[in-house]
N, C-alpha and C positions, 0 to 999 in steps of 0.2 A: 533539513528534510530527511537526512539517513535517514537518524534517530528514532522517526516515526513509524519505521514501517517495521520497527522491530519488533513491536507487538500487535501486527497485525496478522488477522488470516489472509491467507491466500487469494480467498476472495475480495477481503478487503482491501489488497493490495492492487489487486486489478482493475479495480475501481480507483484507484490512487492512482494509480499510473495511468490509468485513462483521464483522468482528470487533470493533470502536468500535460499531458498529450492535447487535450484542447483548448486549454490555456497555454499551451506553450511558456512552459513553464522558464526557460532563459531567457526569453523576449521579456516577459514582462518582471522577473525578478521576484518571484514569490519565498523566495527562503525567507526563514524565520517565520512565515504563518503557518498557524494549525491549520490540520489536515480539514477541520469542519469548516475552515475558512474557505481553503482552495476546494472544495466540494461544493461550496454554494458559489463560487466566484464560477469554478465550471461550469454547474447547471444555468447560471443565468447566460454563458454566453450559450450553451446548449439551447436554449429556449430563445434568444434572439434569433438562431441560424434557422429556426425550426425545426431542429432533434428533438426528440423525447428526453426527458430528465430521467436520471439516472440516481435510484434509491443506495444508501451507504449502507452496505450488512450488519446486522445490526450484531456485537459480540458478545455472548453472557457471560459472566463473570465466571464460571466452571472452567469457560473453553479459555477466556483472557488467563486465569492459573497454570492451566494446562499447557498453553504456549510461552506465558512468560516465563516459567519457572520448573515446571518438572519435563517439557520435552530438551531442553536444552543437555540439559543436565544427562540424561539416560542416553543423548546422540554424542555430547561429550564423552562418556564412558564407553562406547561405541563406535565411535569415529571419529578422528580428529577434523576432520575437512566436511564434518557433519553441519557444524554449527553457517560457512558459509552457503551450504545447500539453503538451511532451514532458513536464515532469514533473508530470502527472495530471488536467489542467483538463478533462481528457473524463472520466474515471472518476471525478472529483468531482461533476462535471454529475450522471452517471450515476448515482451514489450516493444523489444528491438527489432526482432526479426531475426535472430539469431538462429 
């Protein structure tokens, strides 16, 4: 599940981790599914409980470049304790309640 959120946005992540959050993601044991798996596995419990479903941001392919590949790199060259910020250590914080 890392792995996955390494190339997402921010928003996308928030969405991801809300979705581990009501699936309860160590009860039920979701590692090893994709992310579009656990997204529809949470919306439908979201739609049993009667939540509103919850749409996945959708990422274009400019922005997926621009986080996979060239911010890494310029936050590398700029700070070492960059690349933990950039993939999620605020949105995890966040997640938590930290």
């Amino acid at each position: 599940m890392k792995w996955q959120t390494l190339y997402m946005s921010q928003d996308q992540m928030k969405v991801y981790f809300s979705d581990l959050g009501v699936i309860g993601a160590e009860r039920l044991g979701v590692e090893g599914l994709d992310k579009d798996d656990i997204h529809d596995m949470a919306n439908n419990l979201r739609q049993r409980s009667g939540m509103e479903t919850v749409d996945y941001p959708w990422q274009g392919p400019i922005s997926f470049t621009y986080i996979t590949y060239i911010r890494p790199v310029i936050l590398c060259a700029l700070d070492t304790n960059a690349i933990q910020y950039e993939f999620g250590k605020e949105v995890i914080k966040e997640q938590l309640g930290l």
